[in-house]
C-alpha positions in Angstrom: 0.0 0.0 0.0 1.9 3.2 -0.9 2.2 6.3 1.8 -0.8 8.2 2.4 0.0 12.4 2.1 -0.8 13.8 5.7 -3.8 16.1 6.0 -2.3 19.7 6.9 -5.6 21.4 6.1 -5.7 21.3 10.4 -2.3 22.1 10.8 -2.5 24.9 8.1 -5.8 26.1 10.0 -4.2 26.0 13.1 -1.0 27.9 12.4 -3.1 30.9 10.7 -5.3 30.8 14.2 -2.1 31.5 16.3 -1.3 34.1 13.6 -4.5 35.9 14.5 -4.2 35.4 18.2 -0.8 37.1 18.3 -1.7 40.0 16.0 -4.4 40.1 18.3 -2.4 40.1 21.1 0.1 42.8 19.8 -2.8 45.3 18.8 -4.0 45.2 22.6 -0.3 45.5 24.2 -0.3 48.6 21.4 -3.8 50.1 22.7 -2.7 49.7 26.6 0.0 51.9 25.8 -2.0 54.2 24.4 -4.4 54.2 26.9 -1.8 54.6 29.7 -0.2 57.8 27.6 -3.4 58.8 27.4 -3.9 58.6 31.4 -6.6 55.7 31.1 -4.7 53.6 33.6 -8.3 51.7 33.9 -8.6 50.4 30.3 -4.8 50.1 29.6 -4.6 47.3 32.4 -7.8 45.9 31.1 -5.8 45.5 27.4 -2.9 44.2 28.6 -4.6 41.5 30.6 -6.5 40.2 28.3 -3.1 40.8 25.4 -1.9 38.2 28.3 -4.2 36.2 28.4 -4.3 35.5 24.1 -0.4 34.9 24.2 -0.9 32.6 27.2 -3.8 30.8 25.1 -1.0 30.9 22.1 1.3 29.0 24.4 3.9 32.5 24.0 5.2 32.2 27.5 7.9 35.0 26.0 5.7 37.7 24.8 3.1 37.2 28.2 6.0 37.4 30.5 7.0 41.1 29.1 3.4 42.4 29.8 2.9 40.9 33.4 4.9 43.5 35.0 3.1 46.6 33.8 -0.3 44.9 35.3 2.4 43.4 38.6 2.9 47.3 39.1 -0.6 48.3 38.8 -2.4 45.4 40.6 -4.4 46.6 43.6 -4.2 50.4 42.6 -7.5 52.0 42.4 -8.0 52.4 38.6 -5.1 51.4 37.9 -2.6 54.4 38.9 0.7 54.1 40.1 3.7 54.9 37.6 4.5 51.3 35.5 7.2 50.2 33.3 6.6 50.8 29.4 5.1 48.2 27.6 7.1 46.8 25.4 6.4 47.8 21.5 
């Protein structure tokens, strides 16, 4: 019987999904520092968490490790204040 060709329709599928989710991720790590320029210490830690949370669901240990500081340093800060590292661009 001669060698069957792998399916990589899934694997194709798959690898354009993680595309997405880390474009994703990069465009909110982009707005929260925007928002935090703009003083909106609120929605920039609300961006960053969930930019974590897409690179973490990506399995990019890397690129979630640079934002956790920024929300370390503003954890527990009423909406958010406190002066933070940059994120990274």
């Amino acid at each position: 019987m001669p060698p069957q060709p792998e399916d990589t329709g899934g694997s194709k599928e798959r690898e354009q999904h993680n595309r997405k989710l880390s474009a994703h991720a990069d465009a909110l790590v982009a707005l929260a520092e925007v928002e935090e320029l703009s003083g909106r210490e609120g929605e920039a830690m609300v961006a960053a968490d969930e930019a974590v949370r897409l690179y973490e669901l990506k399995g990019n240990v890397v690129s979630a490790n640079r934002v956790q500081p920024r929300l370390a340093a503003n954890a527990g800060t009423p909406g958010g204040g406190g002066t933070a590292p940059s994120l990274p661009a």
